[in-house]
C-alpha positions in Angstrom: 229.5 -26.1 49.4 233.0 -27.2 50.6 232.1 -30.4 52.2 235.6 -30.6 54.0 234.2 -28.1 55.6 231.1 -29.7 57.0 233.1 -33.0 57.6 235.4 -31.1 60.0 233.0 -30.2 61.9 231.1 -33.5 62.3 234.2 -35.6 62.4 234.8 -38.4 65.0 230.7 -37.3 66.2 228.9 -39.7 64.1 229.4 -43.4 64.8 231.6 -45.4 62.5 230.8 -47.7 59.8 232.7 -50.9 60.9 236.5 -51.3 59.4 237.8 -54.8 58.5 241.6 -54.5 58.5 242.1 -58.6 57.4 244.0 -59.5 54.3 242.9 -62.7 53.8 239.5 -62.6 54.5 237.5 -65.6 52.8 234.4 -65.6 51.6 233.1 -67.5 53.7 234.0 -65.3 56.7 233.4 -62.1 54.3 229.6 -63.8 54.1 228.9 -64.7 58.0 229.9 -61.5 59.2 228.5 -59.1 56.7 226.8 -60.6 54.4 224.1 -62.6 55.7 223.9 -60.1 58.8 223.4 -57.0 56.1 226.4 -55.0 58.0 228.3 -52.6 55.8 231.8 -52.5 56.2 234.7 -51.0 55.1 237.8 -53.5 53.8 240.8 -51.7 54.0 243.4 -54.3 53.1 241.7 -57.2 51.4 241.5 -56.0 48.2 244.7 -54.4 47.6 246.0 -56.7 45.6 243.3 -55.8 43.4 244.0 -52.4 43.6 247.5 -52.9 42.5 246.8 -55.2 39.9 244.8 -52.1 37.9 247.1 -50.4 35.1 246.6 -46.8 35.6 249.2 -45.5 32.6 246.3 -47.5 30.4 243.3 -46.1 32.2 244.5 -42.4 31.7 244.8 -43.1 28.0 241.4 -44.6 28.1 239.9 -41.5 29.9 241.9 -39.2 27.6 240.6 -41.2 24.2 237.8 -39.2 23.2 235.2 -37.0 24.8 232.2 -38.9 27.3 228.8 -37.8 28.0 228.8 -36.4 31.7 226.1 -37.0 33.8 224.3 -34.2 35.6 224.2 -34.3 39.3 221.3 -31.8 39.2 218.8 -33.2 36.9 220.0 -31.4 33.9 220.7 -33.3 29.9 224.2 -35.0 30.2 226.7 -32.8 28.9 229.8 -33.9 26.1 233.1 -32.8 26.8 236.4 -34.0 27.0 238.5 -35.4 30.2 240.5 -33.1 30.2 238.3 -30.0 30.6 236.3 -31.9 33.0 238.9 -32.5 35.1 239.9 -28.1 35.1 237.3 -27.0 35.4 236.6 -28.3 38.9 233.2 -28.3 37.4 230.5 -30.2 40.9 227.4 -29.8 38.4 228.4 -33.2 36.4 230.2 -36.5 37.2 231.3 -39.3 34.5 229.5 -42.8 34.7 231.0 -45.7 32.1 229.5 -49.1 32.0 232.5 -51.3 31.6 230.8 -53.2 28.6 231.1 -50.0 26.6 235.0 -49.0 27.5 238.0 -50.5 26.0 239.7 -51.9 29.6 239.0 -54.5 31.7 239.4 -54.8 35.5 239.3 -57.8 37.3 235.8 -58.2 39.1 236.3 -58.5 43.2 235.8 -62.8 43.1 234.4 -62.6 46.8 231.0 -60.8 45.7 230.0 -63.6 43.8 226.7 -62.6 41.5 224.3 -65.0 40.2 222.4 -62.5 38.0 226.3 -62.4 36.1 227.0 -65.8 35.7 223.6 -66.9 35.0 223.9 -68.4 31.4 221.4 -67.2 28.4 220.7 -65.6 25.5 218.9 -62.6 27.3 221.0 -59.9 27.1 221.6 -58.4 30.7 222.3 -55.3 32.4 225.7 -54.5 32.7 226.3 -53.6 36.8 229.9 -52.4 36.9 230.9 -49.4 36.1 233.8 -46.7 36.7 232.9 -43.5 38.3 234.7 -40.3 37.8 234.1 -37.0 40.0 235.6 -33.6 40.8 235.7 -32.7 44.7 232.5 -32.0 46.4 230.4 -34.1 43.9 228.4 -36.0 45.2 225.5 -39.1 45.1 222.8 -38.1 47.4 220.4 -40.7 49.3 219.4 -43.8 47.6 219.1 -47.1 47.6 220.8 -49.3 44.9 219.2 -51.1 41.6 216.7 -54.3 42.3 217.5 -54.9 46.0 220.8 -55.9 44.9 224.1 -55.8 47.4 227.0 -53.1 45.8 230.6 -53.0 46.5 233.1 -49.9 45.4 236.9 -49.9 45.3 238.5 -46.7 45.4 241.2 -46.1 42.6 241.6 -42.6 43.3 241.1 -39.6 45.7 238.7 -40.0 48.9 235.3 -40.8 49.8 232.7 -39.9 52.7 230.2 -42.4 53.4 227.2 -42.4 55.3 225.1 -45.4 55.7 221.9 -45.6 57.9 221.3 -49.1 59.5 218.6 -50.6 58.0 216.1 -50.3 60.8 215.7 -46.5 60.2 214.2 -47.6 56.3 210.3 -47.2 57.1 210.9 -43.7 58.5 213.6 -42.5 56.1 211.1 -43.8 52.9 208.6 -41.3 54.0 211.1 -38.2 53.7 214.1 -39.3 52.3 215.8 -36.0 51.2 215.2 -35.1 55.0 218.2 -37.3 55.5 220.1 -36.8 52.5 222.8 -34.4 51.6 220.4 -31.2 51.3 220.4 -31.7 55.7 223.7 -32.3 56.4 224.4 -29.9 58.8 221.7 -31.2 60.8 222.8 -34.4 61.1 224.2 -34.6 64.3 220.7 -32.9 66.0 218.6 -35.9 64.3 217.6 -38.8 66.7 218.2 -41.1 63.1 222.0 -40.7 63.1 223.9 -42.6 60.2 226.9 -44.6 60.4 229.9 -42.7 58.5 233.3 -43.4 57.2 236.3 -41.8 55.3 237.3 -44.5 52.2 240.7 -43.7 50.7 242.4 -45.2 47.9 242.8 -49.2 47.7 239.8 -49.5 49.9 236.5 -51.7 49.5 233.3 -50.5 50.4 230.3 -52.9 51.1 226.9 -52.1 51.2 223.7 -54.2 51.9 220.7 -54.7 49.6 218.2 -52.2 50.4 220.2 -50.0 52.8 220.0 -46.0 52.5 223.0 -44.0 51.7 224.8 -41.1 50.1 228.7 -40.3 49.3 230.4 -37.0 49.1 234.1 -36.7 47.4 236.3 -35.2 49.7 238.6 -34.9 46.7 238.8 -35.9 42.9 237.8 -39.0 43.0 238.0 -42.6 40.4 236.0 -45.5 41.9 235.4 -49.1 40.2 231.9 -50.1 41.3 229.1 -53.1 40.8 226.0 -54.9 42.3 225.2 -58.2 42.5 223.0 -60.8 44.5 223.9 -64.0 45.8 222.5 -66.6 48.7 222.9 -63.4 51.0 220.6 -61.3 49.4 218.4 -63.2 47.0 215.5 -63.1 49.2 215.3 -58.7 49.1 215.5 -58.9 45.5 213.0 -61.3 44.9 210.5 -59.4 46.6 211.7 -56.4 44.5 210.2 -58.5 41.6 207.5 -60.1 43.2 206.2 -56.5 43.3 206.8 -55.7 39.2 204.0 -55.7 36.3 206.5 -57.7 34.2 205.9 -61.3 34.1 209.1 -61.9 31.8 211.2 -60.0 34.4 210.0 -62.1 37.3 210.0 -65.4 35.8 213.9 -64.5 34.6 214.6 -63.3 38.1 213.6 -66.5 39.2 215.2 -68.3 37.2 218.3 -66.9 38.3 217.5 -67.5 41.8 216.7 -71.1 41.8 219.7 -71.7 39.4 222.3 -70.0 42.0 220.6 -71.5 44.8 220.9 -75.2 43.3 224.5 -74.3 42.6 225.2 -73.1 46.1 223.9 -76.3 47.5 225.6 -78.3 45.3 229.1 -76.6 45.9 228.3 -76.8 49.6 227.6 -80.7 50.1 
C-alpha cells in the first residue's frame, strides 16, 4: 500500500499531536508540560543541536560495514543481507533494528529524558533501550505499546515519519481489539468515534511518547531514526505496576530497587 496515498486523503482531518517549537526548553518545563501530564508532543527545534552534532559520513560507513540481520515486519525469520541491497530493493517486508551496545558508533543520548533504569549502578547486566532504526518507505510499526511501561523518545536522522497516537483514555477499549485500530484499519480512521492524534515528523525532530500510550508509525519515506526508553519520577509509578504484575521476584525486587534509588536521588537534587 502507498501510504502517501492514504495520508492525502486524511490529511489536516485528524487532530494534531501537539508541536513544541521552543529551543531551549528545560527539563523542568519539558517535565510539567508533558511529562507528568502523559501528553505526547512533537519537539521540533530543541534537539537540533543534537541532530547536528551526529556524523553521518561515519554512520554510512557503519551501515555499509558488513551485512545485518533484518527484521521481518510480517512475522517471518529475520533475513541477512547487506545495506546496500536493502536499501534497492525498496524491499516493505523487513526493517533493520541495531541495539547501540552492539554497533561501533556512539550518539549522544537526549540528557532531558533522564532514565533511572540507565544510570542505576550494578553488576546486573541490563537491557540495552536505544537503538537505530532503519526502514524503506511504507514500512511500518503497527499498534503497540512500548517495553515495561516505560516513556520513549525518537529523533529523526533521516526521511519522514507519520505518527498516530491515541490519548490514553481510549486504552480499556483499544486492549480489547487492538488491530481494530491499527494500521490493518486505516482507512477507517476518520469514521471511528476513537480518533487518534497524528503528526508528520521530519528530519531533526523529537518525538515523545508516554508510558503506556497506544500507537503506530508509517514511513512516508526511507527513513533512519535514533530511538530509546526510559523511566524517571514521571513515569515510575506505570512501570512499577508493570512489575508488580510479573512471576519474577528477581525482576521486581531490581525494579524496585531502581525506583527507590532514582527517587531518593530526585529528592535529593531537588532540596
Amino acid at each position: 500500500m502507498d501510504y502517501n496515498k492514504v495520508f492525502d486523503q486524511i490529511k489536516d482531518k485528524l487532530p494534531s499531536i501537539e508541536i513544541n517549537d521552543f529551543s531551549d526548553l528545560t527539563a523542568k518545563d519539558f517535565k510539567a508540560k508533558y511529562g507528568y501530564p502523559e501528553v505526547p508532543v512533537l519537539l521540533k527545534s530543541r534537539f537540533k543541536n543534537l541532530y547536528e552534532s551526529i556524523d553521518f559520513e561515519e554512520l554510512e560507513k557503519t551501515f555499509h560495514s558488513k551485512d545485518w540481520e533484518f527484521e521481518s515486519t510480517e512475522e517471518k525469520e529475520a533475513s541477512k543481507m547487506s545495506f546496500k541491497s536493502y536499501s534497492e530493493s525498496g524491499s516493505t517486508a523487513y526493517y533493520l533494528r541495531l541495539n547501540m551496545k552492539s554497533i561501533d558508533f556512539q550518539i549522544h543520548a537526549p540528557q532531558i529524558f533522564e532514565c533511572w533504569y540507565k544510570s542505576y549502578p550494578t553488576e546486573k547486566e541490563k537491557k540495552e533501550l536505544t537503538w537505530l532504526y532503519y526502514g524503506n518507505k511504507n514500512t511500518f510499526t503497527n499498534i503497540h505499546t512500548d517495553v515495561w511501561k516505560f516513556n520513549s523518545w525518537l529523533l529523526l536522522l533521516k526521511g519522514k515519519k507519520l505518527w498516530f497516537i491515541y490519548p490514553k483514555a481510549y486504552n480499556s477499549i483499544i486492549k480489547k481489539e487492538k488491530e481494530k485500530f491499527g494500521i490493518e484499519n486505516i482507512q477507517n480512521l476518520l469514521n471511528s468515534n476513537i480518533k487518534p492524534l497524528m503528526v508528520v515528523q521530519n528530519p531533526g525532530e523529537m518525538m515523545y511518547v508516554p508510558s503506556d500510550t497506544f500507537h503506530f508509525v508509517i514511513n512516508l519515506e526511507t527513513s533512519l531514526a535514533y530511538t530509546g526508553n526510559f523511566m524517571n519520577e514521571t513515569n515510575y509509578e506505570n512501570v512499577k505496576q508493570f512489575f508488580a504484575k510479573s512471576d519474577n521476584k528477581n525482576n521486581k525486587k531490581f525494579i524496585n530497587n531502581i525506583i527507590a534509588t532514582g527517587m531518593t536521588n530526585f529528592k535529593i537534587r531537588n532540596l
